[in-house]
Backbone as XML, in Angstrom:
<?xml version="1.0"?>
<chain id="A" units="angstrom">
  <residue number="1" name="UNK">
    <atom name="N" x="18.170" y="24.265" z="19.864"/>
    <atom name="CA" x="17.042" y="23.895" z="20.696"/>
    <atom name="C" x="16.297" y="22.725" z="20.065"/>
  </residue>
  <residue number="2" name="UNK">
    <atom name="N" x="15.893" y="21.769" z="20.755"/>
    <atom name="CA" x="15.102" y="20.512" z="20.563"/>
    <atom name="C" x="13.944" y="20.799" z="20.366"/>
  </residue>
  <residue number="3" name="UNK">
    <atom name="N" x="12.970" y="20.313" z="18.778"/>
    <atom name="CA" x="11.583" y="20.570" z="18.489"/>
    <atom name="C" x="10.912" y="19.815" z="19.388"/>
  </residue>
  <residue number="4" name="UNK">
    <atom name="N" x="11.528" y="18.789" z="19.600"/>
    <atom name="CA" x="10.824" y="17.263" z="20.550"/>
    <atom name="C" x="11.110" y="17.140" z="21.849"/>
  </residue>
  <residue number="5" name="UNK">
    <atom name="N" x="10.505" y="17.028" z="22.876"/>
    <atom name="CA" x="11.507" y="16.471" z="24.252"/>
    <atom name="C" x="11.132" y="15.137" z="24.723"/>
  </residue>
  <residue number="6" name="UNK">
    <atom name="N" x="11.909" y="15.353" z="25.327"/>
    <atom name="CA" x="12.118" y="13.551" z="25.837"/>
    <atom name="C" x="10.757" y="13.335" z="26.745"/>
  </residue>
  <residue number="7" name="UNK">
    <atom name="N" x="9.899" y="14.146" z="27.169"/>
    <atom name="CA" x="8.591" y="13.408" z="27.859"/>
    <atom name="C" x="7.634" y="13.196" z="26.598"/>
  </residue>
  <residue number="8" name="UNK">
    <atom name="N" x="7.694" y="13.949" z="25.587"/>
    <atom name="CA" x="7.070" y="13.711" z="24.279"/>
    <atom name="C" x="7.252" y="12.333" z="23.983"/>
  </residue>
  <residue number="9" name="UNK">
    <atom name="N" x="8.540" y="12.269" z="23.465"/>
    <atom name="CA" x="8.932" y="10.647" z="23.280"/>
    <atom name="C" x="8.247" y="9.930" z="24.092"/>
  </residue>
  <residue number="10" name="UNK">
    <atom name="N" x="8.601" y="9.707" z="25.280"/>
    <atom name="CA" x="7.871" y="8.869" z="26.243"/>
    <atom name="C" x="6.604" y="8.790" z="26.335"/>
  </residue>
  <residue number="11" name="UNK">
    <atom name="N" x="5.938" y="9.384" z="26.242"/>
    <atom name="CA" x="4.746" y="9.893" z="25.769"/>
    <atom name="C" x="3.965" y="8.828" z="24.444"/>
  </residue>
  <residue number="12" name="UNK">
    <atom name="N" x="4.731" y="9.465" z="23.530"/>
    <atom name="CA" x="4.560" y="8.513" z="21.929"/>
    <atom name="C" x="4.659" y="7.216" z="22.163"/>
  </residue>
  <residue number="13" name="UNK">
    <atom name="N" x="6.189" y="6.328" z="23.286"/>
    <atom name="CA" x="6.183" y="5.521" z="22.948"/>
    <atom name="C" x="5.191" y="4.469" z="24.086"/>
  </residue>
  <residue number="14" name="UNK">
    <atom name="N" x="4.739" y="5.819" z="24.850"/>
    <atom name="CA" x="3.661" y="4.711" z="25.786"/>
    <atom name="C" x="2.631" y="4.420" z="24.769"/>
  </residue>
  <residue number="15" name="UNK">
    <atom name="N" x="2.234" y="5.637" z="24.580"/>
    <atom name="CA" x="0.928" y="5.566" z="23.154"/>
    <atom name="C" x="0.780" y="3.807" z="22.833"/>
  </residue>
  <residue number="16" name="UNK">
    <atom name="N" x="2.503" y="3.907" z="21.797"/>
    <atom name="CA" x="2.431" y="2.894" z="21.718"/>
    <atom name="C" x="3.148" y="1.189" z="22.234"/>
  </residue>
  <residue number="17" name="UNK">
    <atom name="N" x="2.768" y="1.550" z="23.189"/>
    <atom name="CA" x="3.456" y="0.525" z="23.849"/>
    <atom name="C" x="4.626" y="-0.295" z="23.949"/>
  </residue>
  <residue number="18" name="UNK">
    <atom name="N" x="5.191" y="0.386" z="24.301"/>
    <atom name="CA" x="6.929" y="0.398" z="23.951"/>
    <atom name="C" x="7.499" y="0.629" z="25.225"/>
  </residue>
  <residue number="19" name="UNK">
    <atom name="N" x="8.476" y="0.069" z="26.148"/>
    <atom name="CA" x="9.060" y="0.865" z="27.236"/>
    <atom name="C" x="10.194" y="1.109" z="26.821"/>
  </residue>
  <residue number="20" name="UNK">
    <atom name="N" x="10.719" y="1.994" z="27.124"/>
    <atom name="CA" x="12.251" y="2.717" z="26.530"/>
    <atom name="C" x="12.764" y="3.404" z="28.095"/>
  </residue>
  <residue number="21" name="UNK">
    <atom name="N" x="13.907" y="3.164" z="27.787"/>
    <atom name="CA" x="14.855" y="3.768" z="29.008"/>
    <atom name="C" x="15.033" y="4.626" z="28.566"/>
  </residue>
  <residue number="22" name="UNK">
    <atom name="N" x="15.623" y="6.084" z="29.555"/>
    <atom name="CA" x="16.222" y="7.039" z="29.795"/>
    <atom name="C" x="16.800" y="7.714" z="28.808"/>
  </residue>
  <residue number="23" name="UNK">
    <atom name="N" x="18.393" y="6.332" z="28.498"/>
    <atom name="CA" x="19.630" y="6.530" z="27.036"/>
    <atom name="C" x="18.219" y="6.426" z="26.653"/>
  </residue>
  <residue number="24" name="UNK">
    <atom name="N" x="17.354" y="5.427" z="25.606"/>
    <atom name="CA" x="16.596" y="5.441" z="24.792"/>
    <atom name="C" x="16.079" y="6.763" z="24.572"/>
  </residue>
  <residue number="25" name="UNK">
    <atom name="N" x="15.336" y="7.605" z="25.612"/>
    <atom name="CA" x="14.857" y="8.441" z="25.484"/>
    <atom name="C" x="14.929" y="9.543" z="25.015"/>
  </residue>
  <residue number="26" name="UNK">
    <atom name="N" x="16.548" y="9.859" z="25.096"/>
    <atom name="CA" x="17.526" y="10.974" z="24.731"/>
    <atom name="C" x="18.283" y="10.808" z="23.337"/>
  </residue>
  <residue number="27" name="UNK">
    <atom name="N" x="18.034" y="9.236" z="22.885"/>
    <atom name="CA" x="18.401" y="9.047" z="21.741"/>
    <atom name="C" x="17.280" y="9.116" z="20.889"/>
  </residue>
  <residue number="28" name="UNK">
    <atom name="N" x="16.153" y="8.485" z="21.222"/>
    <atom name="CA" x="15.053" y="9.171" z="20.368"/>
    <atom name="C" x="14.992" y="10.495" z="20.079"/>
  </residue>
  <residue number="29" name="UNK">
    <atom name="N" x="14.960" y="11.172" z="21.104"/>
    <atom name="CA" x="15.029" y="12.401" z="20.962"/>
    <atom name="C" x="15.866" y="13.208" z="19.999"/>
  </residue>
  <residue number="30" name="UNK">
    <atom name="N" x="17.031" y="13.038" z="20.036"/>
    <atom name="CA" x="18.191" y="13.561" z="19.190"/>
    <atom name="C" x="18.097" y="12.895" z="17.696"/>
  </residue>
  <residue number="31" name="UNK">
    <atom name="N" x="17.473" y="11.909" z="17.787"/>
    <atom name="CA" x="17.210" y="11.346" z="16.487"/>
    <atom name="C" x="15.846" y="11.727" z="15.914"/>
  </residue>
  <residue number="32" name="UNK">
    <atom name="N" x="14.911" y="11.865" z="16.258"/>
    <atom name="CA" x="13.152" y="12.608" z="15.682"/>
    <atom name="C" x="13.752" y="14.160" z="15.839"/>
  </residue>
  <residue number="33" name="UNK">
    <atom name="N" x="14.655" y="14.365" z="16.510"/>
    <atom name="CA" x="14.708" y="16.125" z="16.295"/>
    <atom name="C" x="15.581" y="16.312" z="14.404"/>
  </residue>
  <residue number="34" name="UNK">
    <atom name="N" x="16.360" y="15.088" z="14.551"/>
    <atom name="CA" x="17.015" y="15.907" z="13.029"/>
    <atom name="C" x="16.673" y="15.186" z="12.439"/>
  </residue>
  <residue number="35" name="UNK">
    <atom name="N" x="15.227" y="14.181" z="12.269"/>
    <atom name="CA" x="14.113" y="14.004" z="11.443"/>
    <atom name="C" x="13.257" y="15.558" z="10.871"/>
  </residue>
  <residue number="36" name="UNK">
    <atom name="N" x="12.487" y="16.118" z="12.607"/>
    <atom name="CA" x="11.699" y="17.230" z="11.670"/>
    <atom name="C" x="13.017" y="18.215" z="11.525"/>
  </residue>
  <residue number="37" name="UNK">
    <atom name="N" x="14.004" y="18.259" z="11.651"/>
    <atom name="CA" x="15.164" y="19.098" z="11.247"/>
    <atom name="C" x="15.192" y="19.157" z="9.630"/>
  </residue>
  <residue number="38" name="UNK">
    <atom name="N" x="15.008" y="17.715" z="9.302"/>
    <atom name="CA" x="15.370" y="17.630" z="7.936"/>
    <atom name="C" x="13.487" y="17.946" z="7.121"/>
  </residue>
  <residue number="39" name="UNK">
    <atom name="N" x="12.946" y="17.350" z="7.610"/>
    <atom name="CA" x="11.326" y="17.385" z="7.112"/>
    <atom name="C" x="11.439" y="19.568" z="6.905"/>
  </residue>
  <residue number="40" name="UNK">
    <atom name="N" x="11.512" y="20.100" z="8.006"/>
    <atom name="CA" x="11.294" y="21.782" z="7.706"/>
    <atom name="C" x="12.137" y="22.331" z="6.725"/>
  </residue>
  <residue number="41" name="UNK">
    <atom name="N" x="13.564" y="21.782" z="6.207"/>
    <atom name="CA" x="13.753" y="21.752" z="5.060"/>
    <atom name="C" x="12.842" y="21.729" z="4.095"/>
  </residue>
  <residue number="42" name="UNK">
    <atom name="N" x="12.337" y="21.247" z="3.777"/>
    <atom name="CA" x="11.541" y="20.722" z="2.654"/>
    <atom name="C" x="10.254" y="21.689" z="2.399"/>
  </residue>
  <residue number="43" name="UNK">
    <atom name="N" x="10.309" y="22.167" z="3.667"/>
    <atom name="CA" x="9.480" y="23.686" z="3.726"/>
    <atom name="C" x="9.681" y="24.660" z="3.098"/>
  </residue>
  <residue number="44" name="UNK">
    <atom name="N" x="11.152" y="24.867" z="2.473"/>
    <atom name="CA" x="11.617" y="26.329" z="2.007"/>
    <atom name="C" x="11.894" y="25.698" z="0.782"/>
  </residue>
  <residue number="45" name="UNK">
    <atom name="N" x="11.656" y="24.733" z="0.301"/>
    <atom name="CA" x="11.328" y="24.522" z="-1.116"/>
    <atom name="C" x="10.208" y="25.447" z="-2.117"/>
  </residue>
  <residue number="46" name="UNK">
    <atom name="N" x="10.733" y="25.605" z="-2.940"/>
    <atom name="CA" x="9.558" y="26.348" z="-3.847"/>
    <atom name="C" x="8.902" y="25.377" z="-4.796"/>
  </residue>
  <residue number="47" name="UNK">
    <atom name="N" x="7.572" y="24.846" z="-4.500"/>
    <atom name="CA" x="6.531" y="24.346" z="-5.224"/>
    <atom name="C" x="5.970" y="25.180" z="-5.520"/>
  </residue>
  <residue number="48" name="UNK">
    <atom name="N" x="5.705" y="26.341" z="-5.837"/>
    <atom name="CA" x="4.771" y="27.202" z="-6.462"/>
    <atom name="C" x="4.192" y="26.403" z="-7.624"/>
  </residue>
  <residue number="49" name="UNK">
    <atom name="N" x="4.953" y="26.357" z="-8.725"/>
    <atom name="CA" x="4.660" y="25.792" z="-10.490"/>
    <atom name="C" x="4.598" y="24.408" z="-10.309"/>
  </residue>
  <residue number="50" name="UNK">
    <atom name="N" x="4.600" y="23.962" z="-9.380"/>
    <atom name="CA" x="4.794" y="22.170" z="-9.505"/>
    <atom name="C" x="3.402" y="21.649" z="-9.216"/>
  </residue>
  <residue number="51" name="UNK">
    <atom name="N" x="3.182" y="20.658" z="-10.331"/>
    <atom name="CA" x="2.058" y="19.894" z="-10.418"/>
    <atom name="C" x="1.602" y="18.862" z="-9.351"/>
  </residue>
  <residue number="52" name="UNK">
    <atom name="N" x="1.236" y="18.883" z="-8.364"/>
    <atom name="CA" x="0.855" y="17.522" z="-7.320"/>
    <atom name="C" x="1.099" y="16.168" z="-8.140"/>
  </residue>
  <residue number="53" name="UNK">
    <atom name="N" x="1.816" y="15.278" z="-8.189"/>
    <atom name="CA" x="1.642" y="14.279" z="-8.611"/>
    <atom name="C" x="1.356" y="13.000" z="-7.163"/>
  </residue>
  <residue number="54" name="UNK">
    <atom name="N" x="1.056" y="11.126" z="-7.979"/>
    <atom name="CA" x="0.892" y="10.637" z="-6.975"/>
    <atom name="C" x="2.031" y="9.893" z="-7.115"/>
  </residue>
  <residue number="55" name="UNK">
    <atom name="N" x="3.358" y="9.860" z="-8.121"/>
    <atom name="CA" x="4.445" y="9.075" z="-8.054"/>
    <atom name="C" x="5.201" y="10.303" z="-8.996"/>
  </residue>
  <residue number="56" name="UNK">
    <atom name="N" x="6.389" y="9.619" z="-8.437"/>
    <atom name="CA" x="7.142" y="10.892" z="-9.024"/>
    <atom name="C" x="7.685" y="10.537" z="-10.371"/>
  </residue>
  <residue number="57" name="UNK">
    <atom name="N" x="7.544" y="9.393" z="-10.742"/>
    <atom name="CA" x="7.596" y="9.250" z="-12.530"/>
    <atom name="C" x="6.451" y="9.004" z="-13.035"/>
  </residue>
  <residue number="58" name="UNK">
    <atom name="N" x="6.361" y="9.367" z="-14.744"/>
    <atom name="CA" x="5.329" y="9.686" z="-15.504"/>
    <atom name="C" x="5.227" y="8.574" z="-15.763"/>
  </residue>
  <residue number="59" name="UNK">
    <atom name="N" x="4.599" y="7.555" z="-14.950"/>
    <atom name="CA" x="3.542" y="6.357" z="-15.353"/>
    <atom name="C" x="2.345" y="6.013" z="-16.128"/>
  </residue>
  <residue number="60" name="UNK">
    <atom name="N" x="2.263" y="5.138" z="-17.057"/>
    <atom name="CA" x="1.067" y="5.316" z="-17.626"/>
    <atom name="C" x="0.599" y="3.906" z="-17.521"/>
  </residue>
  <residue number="61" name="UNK">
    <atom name="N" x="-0.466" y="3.694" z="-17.376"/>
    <atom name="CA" x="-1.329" y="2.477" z="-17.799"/>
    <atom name="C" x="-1.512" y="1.456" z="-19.051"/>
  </residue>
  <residue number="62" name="UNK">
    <atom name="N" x="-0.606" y="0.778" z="-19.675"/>
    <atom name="CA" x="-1.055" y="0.609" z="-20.936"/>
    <atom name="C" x="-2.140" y="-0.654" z="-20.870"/>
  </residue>
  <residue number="63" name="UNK">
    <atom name="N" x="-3.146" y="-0.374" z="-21.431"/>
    <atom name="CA" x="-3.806" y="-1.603" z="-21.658"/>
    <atom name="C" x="-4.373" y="-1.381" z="-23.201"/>
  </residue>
  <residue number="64" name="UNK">
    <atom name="N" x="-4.800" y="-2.526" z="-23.106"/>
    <atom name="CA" x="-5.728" y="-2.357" z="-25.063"/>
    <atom name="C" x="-6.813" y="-2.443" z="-24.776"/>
  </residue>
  <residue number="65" name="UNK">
    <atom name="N" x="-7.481" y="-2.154" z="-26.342"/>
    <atom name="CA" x="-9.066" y="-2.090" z="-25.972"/>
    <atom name="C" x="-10.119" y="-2.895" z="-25.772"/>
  </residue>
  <residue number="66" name="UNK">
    <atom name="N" x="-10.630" y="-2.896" z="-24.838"/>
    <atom name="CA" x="-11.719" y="-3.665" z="-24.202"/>
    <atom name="C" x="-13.155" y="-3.854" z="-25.673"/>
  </residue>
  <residue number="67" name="UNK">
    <atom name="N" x="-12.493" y="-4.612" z="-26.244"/>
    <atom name="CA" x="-13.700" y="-5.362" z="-28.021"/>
    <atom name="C" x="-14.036" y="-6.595" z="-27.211"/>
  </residue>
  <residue number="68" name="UNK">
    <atom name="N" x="-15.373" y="-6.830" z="-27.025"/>
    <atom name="CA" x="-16.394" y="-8.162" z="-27.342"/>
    <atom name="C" x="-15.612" y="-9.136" z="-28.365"/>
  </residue>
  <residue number="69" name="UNK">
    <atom name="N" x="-15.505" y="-10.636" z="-28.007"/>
    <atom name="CA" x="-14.983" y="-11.137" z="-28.956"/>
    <atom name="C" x="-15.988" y="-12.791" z="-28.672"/>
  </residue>
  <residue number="70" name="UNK">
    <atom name="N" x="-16.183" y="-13.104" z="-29.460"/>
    <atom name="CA" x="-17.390" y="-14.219" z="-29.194"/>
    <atom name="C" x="-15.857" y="-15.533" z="-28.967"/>
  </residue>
  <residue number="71" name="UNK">
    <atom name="N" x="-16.772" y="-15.990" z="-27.505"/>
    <atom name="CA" x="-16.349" y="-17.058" z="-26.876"/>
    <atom name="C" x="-16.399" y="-18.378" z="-27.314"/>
  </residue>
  <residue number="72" name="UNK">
    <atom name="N" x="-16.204" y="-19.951" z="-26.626"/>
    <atom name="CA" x="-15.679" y="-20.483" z="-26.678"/>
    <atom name="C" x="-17.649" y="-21.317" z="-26.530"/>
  </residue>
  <residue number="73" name="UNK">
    <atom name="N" x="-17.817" y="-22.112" z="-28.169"/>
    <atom name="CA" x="-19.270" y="-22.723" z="-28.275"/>
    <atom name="C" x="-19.187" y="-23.520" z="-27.079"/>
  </residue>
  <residue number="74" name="UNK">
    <atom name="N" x="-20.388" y="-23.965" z="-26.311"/>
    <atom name="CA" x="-20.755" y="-24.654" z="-25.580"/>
    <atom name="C" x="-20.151" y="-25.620" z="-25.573"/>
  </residue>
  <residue number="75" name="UNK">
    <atom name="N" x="-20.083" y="-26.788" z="-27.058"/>
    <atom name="CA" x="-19.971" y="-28.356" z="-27.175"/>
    <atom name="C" x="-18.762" y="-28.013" z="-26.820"/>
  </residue>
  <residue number="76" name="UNK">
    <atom name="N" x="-17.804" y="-26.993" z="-27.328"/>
    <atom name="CA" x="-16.325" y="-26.826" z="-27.464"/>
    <atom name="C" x="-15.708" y="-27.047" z="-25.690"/>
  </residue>
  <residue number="77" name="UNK">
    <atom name="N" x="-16.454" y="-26.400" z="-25.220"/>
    <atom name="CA" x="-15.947" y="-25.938" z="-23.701"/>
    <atom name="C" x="-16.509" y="-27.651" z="-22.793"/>
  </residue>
  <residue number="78" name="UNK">
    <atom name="N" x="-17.864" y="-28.135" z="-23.374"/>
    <atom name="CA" x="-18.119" y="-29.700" z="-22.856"/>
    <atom name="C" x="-17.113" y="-30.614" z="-23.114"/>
  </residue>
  <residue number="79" name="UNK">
    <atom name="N" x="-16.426" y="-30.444" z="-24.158"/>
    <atom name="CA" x="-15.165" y="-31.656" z="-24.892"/>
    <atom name="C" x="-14.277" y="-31.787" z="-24.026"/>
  </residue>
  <residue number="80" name="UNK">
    <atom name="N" x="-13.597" y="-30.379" z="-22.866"/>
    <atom name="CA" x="-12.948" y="-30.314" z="-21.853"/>
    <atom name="C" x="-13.062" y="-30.780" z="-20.260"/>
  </residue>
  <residue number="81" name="UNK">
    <atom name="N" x="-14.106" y="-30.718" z="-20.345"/>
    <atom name="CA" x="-14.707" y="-30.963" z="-18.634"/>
    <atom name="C" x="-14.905" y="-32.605" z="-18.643"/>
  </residue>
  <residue number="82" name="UNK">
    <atom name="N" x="-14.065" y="-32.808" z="-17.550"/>
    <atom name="CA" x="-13.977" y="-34.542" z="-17.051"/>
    <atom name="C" x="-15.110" y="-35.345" z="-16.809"/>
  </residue>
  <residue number="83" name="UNK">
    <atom name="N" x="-16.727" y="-34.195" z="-16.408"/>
    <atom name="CA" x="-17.712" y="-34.948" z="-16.367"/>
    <atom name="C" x="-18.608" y="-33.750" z="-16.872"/>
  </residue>
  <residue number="84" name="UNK">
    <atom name="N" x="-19.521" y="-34.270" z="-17.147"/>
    <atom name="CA" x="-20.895" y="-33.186" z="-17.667"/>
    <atom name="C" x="-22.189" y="-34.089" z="-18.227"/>
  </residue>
  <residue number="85" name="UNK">
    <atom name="N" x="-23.365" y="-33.136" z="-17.755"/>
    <atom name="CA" x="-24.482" y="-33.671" z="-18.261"/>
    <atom name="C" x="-25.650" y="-32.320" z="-18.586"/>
  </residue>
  <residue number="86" name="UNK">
    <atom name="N" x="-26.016" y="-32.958" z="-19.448"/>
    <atom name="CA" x="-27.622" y="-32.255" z="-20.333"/>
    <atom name="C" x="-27.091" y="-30.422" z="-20.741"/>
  </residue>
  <residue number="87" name="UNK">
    <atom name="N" x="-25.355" y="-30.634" z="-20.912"/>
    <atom name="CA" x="-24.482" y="-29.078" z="-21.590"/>
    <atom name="C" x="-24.253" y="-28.297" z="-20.712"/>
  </residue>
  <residue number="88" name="UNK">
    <atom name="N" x="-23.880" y="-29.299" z="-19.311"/>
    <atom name="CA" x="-23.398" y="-28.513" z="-17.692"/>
    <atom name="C" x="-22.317" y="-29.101" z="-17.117"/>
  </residue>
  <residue number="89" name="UNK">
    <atom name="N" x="-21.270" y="-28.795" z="-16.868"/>
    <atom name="CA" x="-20.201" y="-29.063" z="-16.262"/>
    <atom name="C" x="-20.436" y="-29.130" z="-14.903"/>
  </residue>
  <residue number="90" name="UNK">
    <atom name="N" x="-20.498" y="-30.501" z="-14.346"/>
    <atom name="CA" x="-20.547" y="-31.570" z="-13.390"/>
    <atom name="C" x="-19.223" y="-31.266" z="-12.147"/>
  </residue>
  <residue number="91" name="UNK">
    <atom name="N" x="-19.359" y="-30.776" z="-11.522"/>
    <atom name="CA" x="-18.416" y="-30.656" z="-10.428"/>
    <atom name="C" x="-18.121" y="-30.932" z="-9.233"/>
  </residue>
  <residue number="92" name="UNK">
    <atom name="N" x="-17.540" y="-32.013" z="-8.222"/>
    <atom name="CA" x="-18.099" y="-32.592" z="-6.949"/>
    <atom name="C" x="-18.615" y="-31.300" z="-6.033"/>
  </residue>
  <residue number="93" name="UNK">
    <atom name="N" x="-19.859" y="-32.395" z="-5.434"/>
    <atom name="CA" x="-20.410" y="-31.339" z="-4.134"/>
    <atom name="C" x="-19.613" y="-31.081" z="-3.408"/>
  </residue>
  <residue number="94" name="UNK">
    <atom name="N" x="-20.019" y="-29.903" z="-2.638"/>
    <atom name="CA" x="-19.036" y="-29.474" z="-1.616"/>
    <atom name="C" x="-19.554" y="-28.875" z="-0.095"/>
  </residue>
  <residue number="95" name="UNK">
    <atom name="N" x="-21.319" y="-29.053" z="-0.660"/>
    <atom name="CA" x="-21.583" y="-29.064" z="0.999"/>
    <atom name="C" x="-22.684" y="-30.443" z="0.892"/>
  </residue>
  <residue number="96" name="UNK">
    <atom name="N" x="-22.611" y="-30.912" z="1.981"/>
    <atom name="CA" x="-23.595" y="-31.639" z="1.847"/>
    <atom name="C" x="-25.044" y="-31.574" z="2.020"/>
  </residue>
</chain>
């Protein structure tokens, strides 16, 4: 017996705006049925002891530690910039 029927389908694919013929209809059908065919499988699994995860490998984050480290002196960072005045980096306007 079919979980899905074919006015369902039709249904879904007006939802979303889709026109599908007839064959279409009956092939959707036979095809979303041994979709949740296979999905209720997955029902008679035993998760009891199993941890929820959000990926199924043990990923970790590596980063290092976030230390303060004194930056780059003023004159140092002026020696770079193509124009500057009174220890301000000069940049064309951009609205008028």
């Amino acid at each position: 017996m079919s979980r899905i029927s074919a006015e369902q389908v039709k249904y879904v694919a007006n939802l979303a705006r889709l026109a599908i013929t007839e064959e279409e209809a009956k092939l959707f059908t036979q095809q979303l049925d041994a979709i949740i065919t296979f999905a209720e499988q997955l029902n008679e699994v035993d998760t009891e002891n199993v941890k929820p995860t959000s990926h199924v490998l043990d990923m970790k984050n590596i980063m290092r530690e976030d230390t303060p480290k004194k930056g780059l002196d003023n004159e140092e960072v002026i020696k770079n910039a193509p124009d500057h005045e009174d220890g301000y980096i000069r940049v064309p306007s951009i609205l008028e």
